[in-house]
Each structure stands twice: as structure tokens, then as C-alpha cells.
C-alpha positions in Angstrom: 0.0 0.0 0.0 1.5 3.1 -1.0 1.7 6.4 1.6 0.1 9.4 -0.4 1.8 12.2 0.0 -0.2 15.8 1.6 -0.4 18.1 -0.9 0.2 21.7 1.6 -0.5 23.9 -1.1 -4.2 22.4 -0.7 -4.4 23.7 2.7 -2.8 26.7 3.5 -6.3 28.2 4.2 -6.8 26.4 7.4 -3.7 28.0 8.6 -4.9 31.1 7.8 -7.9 30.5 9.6 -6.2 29.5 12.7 -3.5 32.7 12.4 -6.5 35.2 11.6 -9.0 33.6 14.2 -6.4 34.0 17.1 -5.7 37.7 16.0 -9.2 37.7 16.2 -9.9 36.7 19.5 -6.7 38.5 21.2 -8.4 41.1 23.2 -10.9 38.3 24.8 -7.7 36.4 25.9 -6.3 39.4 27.0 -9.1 40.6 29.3 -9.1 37.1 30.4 -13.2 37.7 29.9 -16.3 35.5 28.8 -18.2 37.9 26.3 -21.7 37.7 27.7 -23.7 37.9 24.7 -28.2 38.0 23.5 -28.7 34.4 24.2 -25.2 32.9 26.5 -27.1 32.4 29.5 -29.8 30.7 27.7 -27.9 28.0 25.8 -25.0 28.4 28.4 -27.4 26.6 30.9 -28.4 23.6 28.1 -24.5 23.0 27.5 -24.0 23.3 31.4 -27.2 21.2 32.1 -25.6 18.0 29.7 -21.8 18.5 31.1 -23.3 17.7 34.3 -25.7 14.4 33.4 -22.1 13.3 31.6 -20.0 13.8 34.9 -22.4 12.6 37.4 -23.7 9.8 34.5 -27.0 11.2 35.5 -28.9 11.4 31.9 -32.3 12.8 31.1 -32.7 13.4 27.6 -36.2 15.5 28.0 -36.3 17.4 31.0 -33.2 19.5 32.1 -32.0 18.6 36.0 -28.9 20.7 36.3 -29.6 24.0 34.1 -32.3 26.9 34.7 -31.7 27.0 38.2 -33.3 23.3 38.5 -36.5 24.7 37.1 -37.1 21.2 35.3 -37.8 22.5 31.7 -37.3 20.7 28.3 -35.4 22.7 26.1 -32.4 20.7 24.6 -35.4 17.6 23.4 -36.4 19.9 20.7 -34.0 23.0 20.6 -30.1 21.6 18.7 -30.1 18.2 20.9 -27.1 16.7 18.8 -24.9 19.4 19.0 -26.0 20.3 22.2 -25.0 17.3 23.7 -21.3 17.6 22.0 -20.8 21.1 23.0 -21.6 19.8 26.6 -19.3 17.2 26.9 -16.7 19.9 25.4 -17.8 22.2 27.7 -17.0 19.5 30.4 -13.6 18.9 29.0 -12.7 22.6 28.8 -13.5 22.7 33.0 -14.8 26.1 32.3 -17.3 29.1 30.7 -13.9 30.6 29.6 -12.1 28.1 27.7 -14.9 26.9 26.2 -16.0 29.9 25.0 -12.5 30.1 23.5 -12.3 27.0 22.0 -15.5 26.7 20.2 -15.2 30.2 18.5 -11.7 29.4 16.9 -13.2 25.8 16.1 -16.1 27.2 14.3 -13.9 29.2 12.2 -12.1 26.4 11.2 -15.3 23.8 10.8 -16.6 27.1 8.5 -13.9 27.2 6.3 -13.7 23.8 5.8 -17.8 23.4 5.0 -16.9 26.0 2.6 -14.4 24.0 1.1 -16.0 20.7 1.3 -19.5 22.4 -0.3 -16.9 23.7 -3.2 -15.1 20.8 -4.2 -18.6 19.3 -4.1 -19.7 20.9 -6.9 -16.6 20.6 -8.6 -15.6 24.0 -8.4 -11.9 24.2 -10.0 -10.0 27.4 -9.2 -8.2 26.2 -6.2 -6.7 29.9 -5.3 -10.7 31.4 -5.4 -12.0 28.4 -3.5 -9.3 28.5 -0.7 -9.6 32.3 -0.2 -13.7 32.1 -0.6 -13.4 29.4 2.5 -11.4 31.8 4.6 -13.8 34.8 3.4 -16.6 32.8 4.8 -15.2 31.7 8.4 -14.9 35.9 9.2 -18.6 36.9 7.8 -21.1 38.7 10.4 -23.0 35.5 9.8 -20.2 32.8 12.1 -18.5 35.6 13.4 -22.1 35.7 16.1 -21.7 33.2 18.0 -18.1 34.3 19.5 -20.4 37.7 19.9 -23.9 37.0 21.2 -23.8 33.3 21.2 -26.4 32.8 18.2 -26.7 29.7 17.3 -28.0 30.8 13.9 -24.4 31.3 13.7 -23.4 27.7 14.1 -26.4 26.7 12.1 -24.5 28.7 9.2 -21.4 26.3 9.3 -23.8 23.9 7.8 -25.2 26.2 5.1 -22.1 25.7 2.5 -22.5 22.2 2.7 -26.3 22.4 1.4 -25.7 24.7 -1.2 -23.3 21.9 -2.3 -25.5 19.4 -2.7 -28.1 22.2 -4.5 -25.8 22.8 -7.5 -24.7 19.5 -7.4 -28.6 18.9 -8.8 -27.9 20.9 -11.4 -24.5 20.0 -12.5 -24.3 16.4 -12.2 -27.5 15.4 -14.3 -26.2 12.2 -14.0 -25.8 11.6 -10.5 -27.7 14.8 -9.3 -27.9 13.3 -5.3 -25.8 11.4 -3.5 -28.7 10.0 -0.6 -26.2 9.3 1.8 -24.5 12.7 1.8 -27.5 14.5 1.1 -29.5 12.7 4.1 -26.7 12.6 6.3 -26.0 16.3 6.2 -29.9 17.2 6.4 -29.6 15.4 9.6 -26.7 17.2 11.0 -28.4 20.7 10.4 -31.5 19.5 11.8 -29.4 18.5 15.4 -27.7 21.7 14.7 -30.4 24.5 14.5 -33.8 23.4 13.5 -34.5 27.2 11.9 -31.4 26.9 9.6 -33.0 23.2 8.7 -36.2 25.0 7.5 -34.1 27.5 5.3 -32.1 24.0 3.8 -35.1 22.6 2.8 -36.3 25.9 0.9 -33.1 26.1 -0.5 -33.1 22.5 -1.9 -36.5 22.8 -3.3 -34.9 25.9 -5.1 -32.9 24.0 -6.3 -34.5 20.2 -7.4 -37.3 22.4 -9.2 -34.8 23.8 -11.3 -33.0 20.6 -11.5 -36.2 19.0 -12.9 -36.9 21.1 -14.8 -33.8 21.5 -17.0 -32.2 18.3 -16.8 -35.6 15.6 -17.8 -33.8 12.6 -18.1 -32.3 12.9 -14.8 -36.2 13.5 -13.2 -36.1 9.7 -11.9 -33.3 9.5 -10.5 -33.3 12.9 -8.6 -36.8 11.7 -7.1 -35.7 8.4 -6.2 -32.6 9.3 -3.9 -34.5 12.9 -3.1 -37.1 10.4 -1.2 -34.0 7.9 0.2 -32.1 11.3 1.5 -35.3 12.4 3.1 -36.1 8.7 5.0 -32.4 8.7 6.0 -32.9 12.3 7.1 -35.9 11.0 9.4 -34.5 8.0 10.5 -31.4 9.8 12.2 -34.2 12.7 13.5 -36.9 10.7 15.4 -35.2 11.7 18.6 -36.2 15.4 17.4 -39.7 13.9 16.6 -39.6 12.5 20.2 -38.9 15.7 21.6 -41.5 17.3 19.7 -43.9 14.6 20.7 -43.7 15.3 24.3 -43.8 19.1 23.9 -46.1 20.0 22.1 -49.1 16.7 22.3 -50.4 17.7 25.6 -48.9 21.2 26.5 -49.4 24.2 25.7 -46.0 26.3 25.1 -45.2 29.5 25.7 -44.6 30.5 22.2 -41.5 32.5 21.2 -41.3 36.0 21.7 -41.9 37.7 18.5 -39.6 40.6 16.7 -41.3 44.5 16.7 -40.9 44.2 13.0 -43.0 47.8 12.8 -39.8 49.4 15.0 -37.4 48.0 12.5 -35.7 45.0 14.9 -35.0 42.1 13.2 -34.8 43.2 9.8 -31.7 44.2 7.7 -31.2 48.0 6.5 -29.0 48.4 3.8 -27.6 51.7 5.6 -26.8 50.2 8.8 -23.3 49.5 8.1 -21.5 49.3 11.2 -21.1 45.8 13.3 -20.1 44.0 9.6 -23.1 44.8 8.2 -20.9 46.4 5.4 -19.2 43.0 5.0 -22.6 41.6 3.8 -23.1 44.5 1.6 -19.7 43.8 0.2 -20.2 40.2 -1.4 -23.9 41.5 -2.8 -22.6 44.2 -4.8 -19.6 41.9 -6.2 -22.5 39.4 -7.3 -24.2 42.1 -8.8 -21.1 43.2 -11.1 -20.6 39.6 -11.9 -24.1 39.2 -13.2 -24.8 42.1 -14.9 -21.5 42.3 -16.9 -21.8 38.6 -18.3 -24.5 36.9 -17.6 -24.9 34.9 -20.6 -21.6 33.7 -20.0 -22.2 31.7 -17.0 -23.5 28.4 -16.1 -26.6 27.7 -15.1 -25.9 26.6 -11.3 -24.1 30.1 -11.4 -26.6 32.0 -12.3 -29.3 30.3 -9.9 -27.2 30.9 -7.1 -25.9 34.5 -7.5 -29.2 35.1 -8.2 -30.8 33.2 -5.1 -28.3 35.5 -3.0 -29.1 38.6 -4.8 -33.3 37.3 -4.0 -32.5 36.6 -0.2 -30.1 39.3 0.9 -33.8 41.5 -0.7 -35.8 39.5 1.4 -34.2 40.3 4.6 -34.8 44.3 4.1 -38.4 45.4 3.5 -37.1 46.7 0.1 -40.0 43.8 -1.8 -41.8 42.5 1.3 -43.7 44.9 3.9 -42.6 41.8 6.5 -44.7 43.9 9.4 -48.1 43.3 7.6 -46.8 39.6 6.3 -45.9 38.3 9.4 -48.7 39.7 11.3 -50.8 38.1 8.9 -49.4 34.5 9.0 -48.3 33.1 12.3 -46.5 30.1 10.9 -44.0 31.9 9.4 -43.5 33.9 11.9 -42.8 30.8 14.1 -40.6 29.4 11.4 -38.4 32.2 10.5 -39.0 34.7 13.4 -37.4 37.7 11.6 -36.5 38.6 7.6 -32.2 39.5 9.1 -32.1 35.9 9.5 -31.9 35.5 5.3 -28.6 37.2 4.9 -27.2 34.3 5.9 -27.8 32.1 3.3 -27.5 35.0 1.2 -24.2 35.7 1.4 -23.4 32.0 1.9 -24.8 32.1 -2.1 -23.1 34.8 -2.9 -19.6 33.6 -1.9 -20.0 30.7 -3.9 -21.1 32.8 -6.7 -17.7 34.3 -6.6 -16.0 31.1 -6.5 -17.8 29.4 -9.2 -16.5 32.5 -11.9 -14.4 30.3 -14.5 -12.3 31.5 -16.7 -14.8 31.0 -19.6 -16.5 34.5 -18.0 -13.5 36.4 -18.7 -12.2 37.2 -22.5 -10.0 38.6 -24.5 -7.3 40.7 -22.6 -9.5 41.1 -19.4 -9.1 37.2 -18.9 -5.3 37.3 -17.7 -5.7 40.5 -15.5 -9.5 39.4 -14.1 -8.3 36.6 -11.7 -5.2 38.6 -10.0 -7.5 41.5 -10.0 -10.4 39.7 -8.5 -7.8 37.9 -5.8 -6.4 41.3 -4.9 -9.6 42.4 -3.9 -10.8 39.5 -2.3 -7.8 39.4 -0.2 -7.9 43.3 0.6 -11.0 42.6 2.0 -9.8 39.8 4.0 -7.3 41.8 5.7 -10.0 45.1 6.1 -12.9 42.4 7.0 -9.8 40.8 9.9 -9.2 44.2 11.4 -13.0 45.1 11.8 -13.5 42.1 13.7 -10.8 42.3 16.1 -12.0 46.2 16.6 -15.4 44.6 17.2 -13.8 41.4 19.9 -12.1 44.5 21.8 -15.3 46.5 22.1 -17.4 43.6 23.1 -14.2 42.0 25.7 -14.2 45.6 27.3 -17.5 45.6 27.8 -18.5 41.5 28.6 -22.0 42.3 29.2 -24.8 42.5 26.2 -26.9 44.9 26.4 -30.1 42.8 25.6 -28.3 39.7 27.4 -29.5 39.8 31.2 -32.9 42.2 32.7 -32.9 45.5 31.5 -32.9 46.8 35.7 -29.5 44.8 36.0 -27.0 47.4 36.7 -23.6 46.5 34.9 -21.0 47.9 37.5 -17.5 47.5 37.7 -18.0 45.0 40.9 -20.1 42.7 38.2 -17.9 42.4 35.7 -15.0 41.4 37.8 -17.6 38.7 39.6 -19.1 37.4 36.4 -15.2 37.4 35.0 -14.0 35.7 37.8 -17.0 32.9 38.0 -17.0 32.6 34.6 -13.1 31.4 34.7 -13.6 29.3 37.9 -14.0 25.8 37.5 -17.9 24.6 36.6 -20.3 25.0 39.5 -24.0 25.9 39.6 -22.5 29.0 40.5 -21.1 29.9 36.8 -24.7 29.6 35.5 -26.8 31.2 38.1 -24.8 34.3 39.2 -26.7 36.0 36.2 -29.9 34.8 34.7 -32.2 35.6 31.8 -35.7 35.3 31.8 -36.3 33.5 28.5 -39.4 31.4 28.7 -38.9 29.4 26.0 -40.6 26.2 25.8 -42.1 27.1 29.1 -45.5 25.1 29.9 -48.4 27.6 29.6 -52.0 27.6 31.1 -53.3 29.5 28.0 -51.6 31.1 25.0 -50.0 34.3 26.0 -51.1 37.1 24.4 -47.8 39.8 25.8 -44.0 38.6 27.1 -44.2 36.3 30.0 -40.8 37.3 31.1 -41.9 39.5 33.9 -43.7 36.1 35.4 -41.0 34.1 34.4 -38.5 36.2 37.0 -41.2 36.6 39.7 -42.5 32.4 39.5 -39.1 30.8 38.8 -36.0 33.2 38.7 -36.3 35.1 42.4 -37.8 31.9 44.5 -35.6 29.7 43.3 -32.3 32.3 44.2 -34.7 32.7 47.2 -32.3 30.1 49.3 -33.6 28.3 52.4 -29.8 29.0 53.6 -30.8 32.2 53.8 -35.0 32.7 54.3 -36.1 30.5 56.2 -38.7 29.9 53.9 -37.3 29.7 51.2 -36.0 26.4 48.9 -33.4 24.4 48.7 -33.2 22.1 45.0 -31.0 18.9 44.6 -30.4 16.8 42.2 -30.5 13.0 42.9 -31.1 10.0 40.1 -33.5 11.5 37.2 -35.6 13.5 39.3 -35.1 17.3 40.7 -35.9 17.6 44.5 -37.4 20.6 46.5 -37.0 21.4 49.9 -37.8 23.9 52.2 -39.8 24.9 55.0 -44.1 25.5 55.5 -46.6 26.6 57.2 -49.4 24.1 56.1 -50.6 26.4 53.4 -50.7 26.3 49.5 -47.6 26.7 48.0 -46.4 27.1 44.4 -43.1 25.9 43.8 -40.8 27.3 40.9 -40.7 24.1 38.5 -42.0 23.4 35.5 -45.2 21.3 35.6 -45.7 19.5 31.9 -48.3 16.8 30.9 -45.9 14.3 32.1 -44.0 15.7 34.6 -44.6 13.4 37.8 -44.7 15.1 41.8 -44.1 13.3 44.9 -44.5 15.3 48.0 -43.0 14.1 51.5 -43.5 10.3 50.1 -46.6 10.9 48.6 -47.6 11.1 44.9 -49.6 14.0 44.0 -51.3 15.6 40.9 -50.6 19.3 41.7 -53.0 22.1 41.7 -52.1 24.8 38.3 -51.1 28.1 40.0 -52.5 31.2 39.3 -50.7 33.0 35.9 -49.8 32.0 32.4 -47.2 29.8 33.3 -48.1 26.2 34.4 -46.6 25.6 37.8 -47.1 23.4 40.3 -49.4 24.6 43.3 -49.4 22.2 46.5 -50.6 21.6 49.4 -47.9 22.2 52.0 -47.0 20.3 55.4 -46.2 22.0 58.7 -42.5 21.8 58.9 -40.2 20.5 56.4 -41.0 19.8 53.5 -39.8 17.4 50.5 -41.1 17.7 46.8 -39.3 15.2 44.2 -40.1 16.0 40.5 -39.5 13.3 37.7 -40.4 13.0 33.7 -42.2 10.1 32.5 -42.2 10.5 29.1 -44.4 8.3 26.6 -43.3 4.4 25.7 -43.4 5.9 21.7 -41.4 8.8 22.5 -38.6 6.4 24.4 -38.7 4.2 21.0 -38.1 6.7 19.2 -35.1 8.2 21.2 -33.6 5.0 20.8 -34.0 4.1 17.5 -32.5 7.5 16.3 -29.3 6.2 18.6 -28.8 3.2 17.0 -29.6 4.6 13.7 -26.5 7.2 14.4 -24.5 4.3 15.6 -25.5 1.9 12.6 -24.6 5.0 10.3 -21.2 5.5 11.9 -19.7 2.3 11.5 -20.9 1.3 8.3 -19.1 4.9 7.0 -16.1 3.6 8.8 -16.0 0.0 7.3 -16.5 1.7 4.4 -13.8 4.1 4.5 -11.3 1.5 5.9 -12.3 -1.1 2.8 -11.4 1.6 0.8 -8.0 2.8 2.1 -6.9 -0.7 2.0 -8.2 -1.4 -1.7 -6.1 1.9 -2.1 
């Protein structure tokens, strides 16, 4: 068997990934600070919530013991389980909020830039110079560069984007063999562990893309539909565990829904005039597009033209420039559950556009323009780079100095000198309740509801859940203590022999047993569906389990051993191969 030799030239990028993404992140290792962004504490407490079922091999798959101060919610069951889970037990290996929070942001950039790469060599895409700079382009953009900012987990989501815009030109450029099942069902599934919104875009974006496919290329039609239906069942097969989650949420509950964007103020949609923040990044890519497509159109290929002109279509769509998206969404409630608000589309968009850039052959070019056109285009690409590099560390400093979001925590929180230092400090200490409970956000997300809601519910959510469960019994005598013990939550603390609600979630299935005693809990009063009991003098002992359905449970499992079935037949595969090699 002969030893292939690695070809370096073929990967510089990813060392100029790793060189730019530590520039990058300079000031936040520095400052020694964990940048407290829009939604850390929320998905802070998910990852902290699975580090500690690894460590103390204490697993509940639907209802969170350790995270949101032992509130007993299911979040992770439906909201990026796969990933979730990995980033805990990372988070676990890392032994703090710190390093992890350092680790995963240069890791994204690298995983970026290689789904860039990956999605380019998929569709065959051969100017190696444009596709290695497009992939380090792509790690930097607003778009990956949030989750080292706010913690967005759009942001991870758009790691996965590349890759589907791979296999969407691949429909159009291998009439042949326009979908490989396995590769296209096996990275639906990913996306779909990784951020169920980003999911729903992929599957737009592949219809985009298969109608075109069938339309153009008719004596491919029967084979695109055959492995389009195998992706999709492998797709489901590795999902049912997201199915399960669903199942137990939604059946029998009704769920605080999420909070929706003041579209009419603006929030949530792009303007083409905010510019600072990278928005002029995203700007950037749109209006190279443009030039590309209007100065020789004819001259490129089909999947080119489709895609610079699905970015050009999307990056439109998240302005109000074609859509009034106030009246629209106000108007349809699904899609305003689905994609929550129009800035969300400039991620695809300039995901498109990128690859738009890449995909200009030589072909596009003539005459004398041809040998000028590719140093010229590389010389600007790469100015950018470096421009683009120096934005975002100006961006890390500002955001290090100041740690704290200003939409991340209560807006009656007072950020003062004393609280940064704490949060700092915690936040570098090794894992403890204490790292995810020193500051708290009152997201009620997935929160059990008595009715629908028809305002926020996070003004309830800090007075039923937040402040009694910080209310110690250490330190008020009446007041609660919570402990975790084998798949079940319990509360103590002390009564009076009067009614009592207790700051835990209380879903369909959720199970009470009070000093020894199963109970079927009174609902307290409010929109949020709490537990209201009947207290004894003295103390007091409430022990809260899940007991979710026997098809839920199947389901779980089956989507395990899928996963594991999946797994090692790649790997038997793969080895089979290197040793026919």
C-alpha cells in the first residue's frame, strides 16, 4: 500500500484560519473575559445542564436537571439536541465558561472554512486559489463571526449552510448523478441536530434548487426523485429523537410561544444603511455578485446563475425593500414561528453569494481582461480579507471591554465595575451551579403555559421561577433548597401548612411526589403552568421526575442506534477503501 503524500498547497487556508481567528480573539484572551452575549445564558445553561448528566452519568434526555436553576424545563429535546449534547461534553472537557467559550469560537472558524471548502469541491468548483480564499472569506462573515459575539446559534447553524448549497448545485450539475442519498440525508440530519431554523431554510433552498433541476435536466427527473425520497427517510431515520422531543412538547402542552420581533420598530430586519457591526461585509459580497451578473450573464452556467441570483433574491428578502414583512408576518403566524425575523436571510445570502464568486471560470473572462481578471479579483478579495480581519478584532475588543450584552440579562441589572470582575471571575472558575446562576435571563422558551400568551411572559417568568428559586432556604427561612438525585429534581424547604407554588415546571408528564406521597398538583395562578401544593407543617420534600411516553422512548432509541449503525458502516466503508487503495 503506498503512503500518499499531503499536498500543503491544498491547505494553507486552514492555517490562515487558525493565524487570523487568534488575532481575532486576542483582546478576549487578554481581558481574560467571557463575552456575555443575546442568548449565553440561555444555551449556556443547556450545554451546562448536559456536562453535568455526563459527569455525574446522570442522563435525562427530555427534561433538564442541572440547568435553569433546577427549574425542570425541556429545552435541549427539541431545541439543537445533537450538537447540544457535543458542545456539553466539550464544555466538560474545557472545566470552564472561559475556555470553552474560547475553544468553540476558533473551532467554528475552522469547521466554517472547511464546509466551505467541502460544499466547493462538491460541486466541482476548480480554481483552487478562489476556492481557498472564498473558504477563509466565509469563516470571518457577520454571519459565524455571532456566535463568538452573542452566542447565536443561527451562527453555528450557518457552518452547515455551504455544505447544502453543495449538494443544491450538485442537482444541477451532475444530471447524472444529481444526489448522492447518503450525503445529502446525512448532512440534512446534521443541520437538523444543529439548528432546526437553519433546517427549515435548507429545505427551501433544496426545493430551489430540485425544481430547477427538474426542470432542465428531464432525463435525470427519476433519479433525482428516487434518492431525493432515500435522503429524506435517512434524514428521518437519524431525526426521530427530534420527533420524540417534539412529541412530548407539544401533544399535551401548551407552550409559551416565542417572543416575537417588533418588525414595525425595525428590529430584526436588515437596512442596507446600517453598516456598522459587519453589516458592510454583507453588503460587500452583494454588490460583487451584482457586477458579476450584470456584466456577463450569458456567460455563465446555469448553477451560477441560480445561485448569485438566489443570494441577490434573499439578501432583498431580509430588508423590507420587496416585502412589507410587518403586515406579512402579522398576517401568518406560521412563518412567523418558522423564520422569526427577515435578518435571518442574509445568511444564506451571502453564503450564495460567496459561492457565486468562486464558481466564476475563466470562460466568464475574455480577450485581454481574462489574464488580468483573476489577480485582479484575488487582490480584492484578499484586501477585503485583511480590512474584514481588522473590523473584527476592533469589534472582539469592544465587546471583551465591555463582557455584558446589552439585551443579554434584565434591563434593571446594573452592569457595574464590581459585576464584571464577579461574572469574569465565575466565569473562569472551575464549573459549578454557580457559573450559571450568578446572572440569569428570563427567557421562557418552551415554558408550559396555562393559556396562549397574548404579551411577554418574562416579567412572570422572573417573579415564579428566577427570584424563588435564588430565594435560598440558607438564607430565608422559607425559602428552597433544590438537589439533584437519580432522574428527578428535588425541592426542599420549609411551611406553614398552606398552599404553595413551587418554581418548577409542571408539563403533561411531569410526575410530583411530596413528603413520600404522589400527588397531581393544583395549576397556579398566571400564564405559566406551575405546580401549586398543598404544603406540610414543617419540612418539607417535593421530588419531580419526567415520564415521558413508551413511543417517545422508541423513538429516542431508535435515532441512537440509527446514528451508531450509520457510523460504523461509513467507517467500514472508509477502511475497505484505504486498503483497496
Amino acid at each position: 500500500m503506498s503512503k500518499k503524500k499531503i499536498d500543503f498547497n491544498m491547505y494553507w487556508y486552514l492555517l490562515a484560519v487558525v493565524v487570523i481567528s487568534i488575532f481575532i480573539t486576542l483582546p478576549q484572551l487578554y481581558h481574560h473575559v467571557t463575552i456575555i452575549g443575546t442568548d449565553s445564558l440561555f444555551h449556556y445553561n443547556r450545554f451546562y445542564d448536559v456536562a453535568m448528566q455526563i459527569k455525574h452519568h446522570n442522563f435525562s434526555y427530555f427534561m433538564q436537571l442541572y440547568g435553569f436553576l433546577n427549574s425542570g424545563r425541556i429545552v435541549t429535546a427539541v431545541y439543537s439536541p445533537g450538537i447540544t449534547y457535543l458542545l456539553g461534553g466539550l464544555l466538560l472537557v474545557c472545566g470552564s465558561f472561559f475556555r470553552f467559550a474560547i475553544v468553540t469560537r476558533l473551532l467554528f472558524f475552522i469547521l466554517a472554512a472547511l464546509s466551505m471548502n467541502s460544499a466547493l469541491k462538491i460541486m466541482r468548483v476548480k480554481n483552487s486559489v478562489l476556492v481557498q480564499l472564498v473558504s477563509v472569506l466565509y469563516a470571518f462573515t457577520p454571519a459565524i463571526n455571532s456566535w463568538g459575539m452573542a452566542q447565536n446559534f443561527s451562527g453555528i447553524g450557518a457552518i452547515c449552510l455551504p455544505l447544502i448549497f453543495g449538494c443544491g448545485v450538485r442537482m444541477l450539475k451532475r444530471p447524472e448523478h444529481p444526489i448522492s442519498w447518503l450525503q445529502l440525508g446525512g448532512i440534512m440530519a446534521i443541520v437538523l441536530q444543529t439548528h432546526l431554523a437553519t433546517a427549515i431554510q435548507s429545505i427551501v433552498i433544496l426545493i430551489f434548487y430540485a425544481v430547477l433541476a427538474l426542470i432542465i435536466n428531464p432525463k435525470s427527473r427519476w433519479e433525482l426523485v428516487k434518492n431525493g425520497i432515500a435522503a429524506a427517510i435517512l434524514c428521518i431515520g437519524l431525526s426521530l429523537n427530534i420527533i420524540a422531543g417534539m412529541l412530548e412538547l407539544y401533544a399535551d402542552n401548551i407552550i409559551v410561544p416565542v417572543v416575537a420581533f417588533d418588525l414595525k420598530s425595525g428590529k430584526g430586519i436588515y437596512h442596507l444603511l446600517y453598516l456598522s457591526d459587519g453589516g458592510w461585509v454583507n453588503l460587500f459580497f452583494i454588490l460583487i455578485v451584482l457586477v458579476i451578473m450584470l456584466s456577463g450573464f450569458k456567460r455563465l452556467s446555469i448553477e451560477t446563475k441560480a445561485t448569485g441570483l438566489l443570494s441577490v433574491v434573499l439578501f432583498l428578502f431580509a430588508t423590507t425593500m420587496i416585502v412589507d414583512w410587518p403586515t406579512v408576518m402579522a398576517s401568518n403566524p406560521i412563518l412567523n414561528n418558522t423564520l422569526q425575523f427577515p435578518g435571518r436571510l442574509k445568511g444564506p445570502a451571502i453564503t450564495a453569494a460567496l459561492i457565486t464568486i468562486a464558481s466564476v471560470d475563466s470562460s466568464y473572462f475574455s480577450g485581454r481582461v481574462r489574464h488580468y481578471s483573476k489577480p485582479a479579483l484575488v487582490g480584492v478579495l484578499a484586501l477585503f480579507a485583511f480590512t474584514n480581519m481588522v473590523g473584527n478584532f476592533r469589534y472582539s475588543r469592544n465587546a471583551s471591554q465591555q463582557v455584558l450584552s446589552s439585551r443579554a440579562v434584565l434591563p434593571d441589572l446594573k452592569r457595574t465595575k464590581k459585576l464584571k470582575q464577579s461574572l469574569t471571575e465565575v466565569m473562569r472558575s472551575p464549573l459549578s451551579d454557580r457559573t450559571v446562576n450568578l446572572i440569569t435571563k428570563s427567557t421562557p422558551d418552551y415554558m408550559p403555559a396555562t393559556r396562549l400568551p397574548n404579551q411577554p411572559v418574562y416579567g412572570e417568568y422572573q417573579r415564579q421561577i428566577i427570584r424563588p428559586s435564588k430565594n435560598s432556604s440558607h438564607v430565608n427561612r422559607f425559602g428552597y433548597e433544590k438537589v439533584v438525585r437519580k432522574h428527578q429534581i428535588v425541592v426542599k424547604w420549609q411551611g406553614n401548612g398552606s398552599y404553595r407554588t413551587i418554581p418548577i415546571a409542571f408539563y403533561h408528564n411531569s410526575r410530583f411526589q411530596l413528603n413520600g406521597q404522589k400527588i397531581t398538583p393544583k395549576r397556579a395562578k398566571g400564564i405559566l403552568r406551575l405546580p401549586l401544593v398543598r404544603e406540610g407543617s414543617g419540612k418539607n420534600v417535593l421530588r419531580v421526575t419526567y415520564h415521558p411516553r413508551v413511543i417517545s422512548r422508541l423513538l429516542l432509541n431508535l435515532s441512537m442506534l440509527n446514528w451508531v449503525l450509520m457510523i460504523v458502516g461509513m467507517a467500514i466503508y472508509e477502511y475497505r477503501q484505504r486498503k483497496d487503495d
